[in-house]
N, C-alpha and C positions, 0 to 999 in steps of 0.2 A: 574238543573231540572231533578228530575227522567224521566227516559225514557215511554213514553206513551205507551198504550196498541192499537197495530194494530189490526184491524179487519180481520176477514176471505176477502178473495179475491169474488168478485161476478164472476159466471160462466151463461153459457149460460143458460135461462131456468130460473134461479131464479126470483123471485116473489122481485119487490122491492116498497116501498112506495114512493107517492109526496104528499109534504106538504105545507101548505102556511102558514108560522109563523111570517108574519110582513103585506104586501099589500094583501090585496084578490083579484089582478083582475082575475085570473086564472080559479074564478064562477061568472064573469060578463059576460052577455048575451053577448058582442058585442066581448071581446075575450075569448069566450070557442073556436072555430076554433081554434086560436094558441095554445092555453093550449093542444088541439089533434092533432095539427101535432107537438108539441112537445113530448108527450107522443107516438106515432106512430114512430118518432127517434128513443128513449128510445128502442121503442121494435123492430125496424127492422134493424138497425144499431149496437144494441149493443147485442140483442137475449132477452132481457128482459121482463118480466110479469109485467106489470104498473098497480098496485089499487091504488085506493083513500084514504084516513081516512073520517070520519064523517064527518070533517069539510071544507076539504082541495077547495070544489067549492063552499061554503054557500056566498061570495062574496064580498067585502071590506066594505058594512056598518056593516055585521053584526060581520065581525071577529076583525073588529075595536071594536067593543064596548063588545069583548068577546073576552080577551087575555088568559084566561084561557083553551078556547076551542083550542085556537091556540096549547097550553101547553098538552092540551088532548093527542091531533093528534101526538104529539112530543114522548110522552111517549108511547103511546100505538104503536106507529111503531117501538121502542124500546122493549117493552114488547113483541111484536107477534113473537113469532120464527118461523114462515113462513114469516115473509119478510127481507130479506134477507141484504137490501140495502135502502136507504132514498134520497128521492132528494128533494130540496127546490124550490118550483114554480119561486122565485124568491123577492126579496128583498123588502126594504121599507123602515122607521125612527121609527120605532115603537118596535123594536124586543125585548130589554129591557125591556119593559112591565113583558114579558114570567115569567121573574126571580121567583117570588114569589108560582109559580107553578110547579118550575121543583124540581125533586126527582134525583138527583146525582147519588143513587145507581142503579136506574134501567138503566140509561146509563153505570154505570163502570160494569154491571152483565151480560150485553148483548148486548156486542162491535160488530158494523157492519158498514157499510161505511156510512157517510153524505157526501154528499156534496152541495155545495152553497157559493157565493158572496155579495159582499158589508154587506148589513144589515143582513146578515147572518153571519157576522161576532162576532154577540151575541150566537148564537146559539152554534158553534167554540167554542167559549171558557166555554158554558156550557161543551161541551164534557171535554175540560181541562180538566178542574175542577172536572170533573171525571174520569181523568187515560187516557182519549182517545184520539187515533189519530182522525182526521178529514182532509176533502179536502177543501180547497179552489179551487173553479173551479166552471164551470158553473151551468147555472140556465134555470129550464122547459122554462122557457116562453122566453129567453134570448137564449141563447147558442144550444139549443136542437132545438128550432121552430124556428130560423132563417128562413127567407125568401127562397125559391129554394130548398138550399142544406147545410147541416152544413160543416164547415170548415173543412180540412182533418187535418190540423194540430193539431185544437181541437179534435177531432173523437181520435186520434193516442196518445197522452198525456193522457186522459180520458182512454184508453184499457192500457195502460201500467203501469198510477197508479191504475188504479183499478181493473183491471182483472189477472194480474202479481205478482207472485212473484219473479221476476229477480230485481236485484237493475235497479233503472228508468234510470241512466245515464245521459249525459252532452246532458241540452235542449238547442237546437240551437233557433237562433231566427228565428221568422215566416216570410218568403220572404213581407208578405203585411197586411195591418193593415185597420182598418176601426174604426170610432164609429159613423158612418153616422145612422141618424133616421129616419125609415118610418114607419109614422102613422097605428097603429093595426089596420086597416080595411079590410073586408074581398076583396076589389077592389087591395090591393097592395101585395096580399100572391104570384102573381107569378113576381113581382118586384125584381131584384136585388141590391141590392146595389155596392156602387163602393169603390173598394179598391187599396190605393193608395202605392206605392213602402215603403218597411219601410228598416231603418239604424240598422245596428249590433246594440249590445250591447255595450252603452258608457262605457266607463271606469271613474268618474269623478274623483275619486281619491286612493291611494294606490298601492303599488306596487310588494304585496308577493301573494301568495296561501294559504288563510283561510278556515277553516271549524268551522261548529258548527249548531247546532241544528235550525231548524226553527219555528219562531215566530213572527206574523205578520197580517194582513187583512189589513181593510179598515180605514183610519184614522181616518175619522169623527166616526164612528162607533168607535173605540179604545176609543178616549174620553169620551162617553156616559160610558164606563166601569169602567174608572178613578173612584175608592172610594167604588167598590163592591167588592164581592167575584169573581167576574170575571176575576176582573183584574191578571194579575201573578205579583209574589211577585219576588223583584226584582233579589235573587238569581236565579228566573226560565230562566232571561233573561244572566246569566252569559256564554258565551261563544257561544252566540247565533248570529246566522244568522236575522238580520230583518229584513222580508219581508214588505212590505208597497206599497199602490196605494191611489189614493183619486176618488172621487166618480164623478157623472156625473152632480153633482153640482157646482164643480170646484172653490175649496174653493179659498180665495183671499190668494196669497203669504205671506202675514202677519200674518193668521191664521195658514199658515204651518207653520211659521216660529216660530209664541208661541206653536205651538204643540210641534215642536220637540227641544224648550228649557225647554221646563216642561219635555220631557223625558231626559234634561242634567240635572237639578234642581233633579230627583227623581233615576238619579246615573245610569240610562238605558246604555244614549252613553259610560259611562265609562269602560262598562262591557262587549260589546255586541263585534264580532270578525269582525261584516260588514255589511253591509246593502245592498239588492237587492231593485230597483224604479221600477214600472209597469211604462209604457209611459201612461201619464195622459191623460184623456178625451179629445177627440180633437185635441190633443194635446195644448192645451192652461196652460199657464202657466209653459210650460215645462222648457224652460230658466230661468225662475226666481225662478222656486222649486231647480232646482240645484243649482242656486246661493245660495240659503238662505240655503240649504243642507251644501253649505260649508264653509256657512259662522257661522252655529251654531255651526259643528264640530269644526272649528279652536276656537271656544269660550268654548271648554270646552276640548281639549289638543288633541283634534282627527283629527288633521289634515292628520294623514298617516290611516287613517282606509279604509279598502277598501271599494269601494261603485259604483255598477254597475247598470247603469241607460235603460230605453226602454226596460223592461223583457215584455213579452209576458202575465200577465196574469192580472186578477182586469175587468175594463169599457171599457176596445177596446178588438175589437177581432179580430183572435180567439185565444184562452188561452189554457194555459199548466193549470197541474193541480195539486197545492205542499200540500202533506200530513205534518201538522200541526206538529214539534216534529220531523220529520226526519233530519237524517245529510245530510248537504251539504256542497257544496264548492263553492268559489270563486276563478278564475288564472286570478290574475292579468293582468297576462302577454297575455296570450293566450284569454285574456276577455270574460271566458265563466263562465257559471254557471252548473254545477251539481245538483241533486241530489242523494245520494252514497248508497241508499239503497232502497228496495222495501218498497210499501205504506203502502203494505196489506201481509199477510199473508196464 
């Protein structure tokens, strides 16, 4: 895989966009409150200047039935050389749609940070597809407008890829984890939720110190790419790190299990140097993803590949945050994860 194009680092002060390029609740009357104290985060946490695009609050009937306007907002936050930075309101099933309306060059001409989760896992590899790095990491309505107080550990992951240019270094795991759900209403905004003790980083299998580049998102999302220009062709996965979590739908074991023999059938497992698991939703189904994890490896000669389970980022929080295309590492031994270089530039 050619090496991707990192964006400038965001500093304090800078002016950055939110976008909503799949669900519009972010301009539904009952949560605009979260959508401002997500953005009020944005700007007091991080030093940031938070605008809108045209469309970013018009509100999920209409940006549902207007993908293109979604596509608008996308490009033209690309196109403004006063904004500096992009963040995604927050995800959806729809993001796919976008494809027909994106311009490739105006992302590879005017590189600057995105980031965003699950169904923005489309958006991701638009960047690709044009030269760019991108973040996987949180979302306005999700990660930022959290209840109380946003997670320090997310806070500290988020300044370090994105504000930094020191390489990110070996992410530890987060002491406590949650994907506890309370309803957006404005009676539960001073609620906290509870968060329950979380375990290192599993080791499921392998036994050396690998590197290689990362490539990765949301599963079900990944699928949806299967047969476009989105998808990466399989040389780009050659010595690659793959990153991977599944969504808050919590696909049944058997679909992860034909997922990830379509990625042995299409020469992925064969090529890739190891694979990092996000701990899934809830934790439900976490025993039986890693079963079938290894039991697809030993089906296609990967039995020693290494593969480190309960990462800290994806549906539970709170998340680290991995620049798409950076090198990292896996130690076996020491069962940690890296990453070996700065996000941004």
């Amino acid at each position: 895989m050619k090496p991707l194009i990192k964006p400038p680092k965001l500093k304090k002060g800078d002016t950055v966009a939110t976008v909503s390029l799949s669900w519009g609740g972010a301009g539904e009357e009952d949560f605009l409150w979260r959508y401002r104290q997500g953005k009020e985060r944005l700007e007091q946490i991080f030093g940031l200047h938070v605008i809108e695009l045209p469309n970013t609050l018009k509100g999920t009937d209409y940006l549902y039935h207007h993908p293109e306007k979604r596509a608008e907002d996308f490009m033209q936050a690309f196109r403004d050389e006063t904004i500096k930075g992009i963040f995604s309101c927050i995800g959806g099933d729809d993001t796919i749609r976008l494809l027909p309306y994106i311009d490739f060059d105006v992302i590879k001409n005017n590189p600057k940070v995105f980031m965003g989760y699950s169904d923005t896992t489309a958006n991701h590899y638009m960047c690709v597809h044009a030269g760019l790095s991108s973040f996987y990491g949180g979302a306005v309505l999700v990660d930022f407008a959290e209840n109380v107080q946003m997670s320090d550990y997310t806070v500290t992951w988020m300044k370090k890829a994105l504000f930094s240019t020191e390489q990110i270094g070996t992410i530890p795991k987060s002491n406590v984890w949650t994907s506890e759900y309370l309803p957006w209403t404005i009676e539960n905004k001073n609620t906290k939720r509870h968060f329950q003790p979380n375990q290192g980083y599993q080791l499921l299998q392998g036994n050396k110190t690998v590197t290689g580049h990362l490539l990765g998102g949301c599963m079900e999302v990944l699928e949806s790419l299967k047969g476009t220009i989105l998808f990466p062709a399989i040389d780009d996965f050659k010595g690659a790190i793959l990153f991977l979590e599944t969504s808050e739908e919590t696909p049944l074991p058997s679909s992860f299990k034909w997922w990830l023999r379509n990625y042995g059938a299409m020469g992925i497992l064969n090529c890739i140097n190891g694979i990092v698991f996000a701990k899934p939703f809830d934790e439900k189904y976490f025993e039986e993803y890693k079963k079938e994890l290894t039991c697809v490896l030993a089906e296609y000669g990967r039995a020693d590949l290494p593969v480190l389970c309960n990462l800290s980022f994806g549906h539970c929080e709170p998340n680290c945050c991995i620049p798409i295309g950076a090198m990292a590492e896996i130690d076996c031994e020491s069962k940690t994860f890296s990453i070996l270089e700065s996000g941004v530039l």
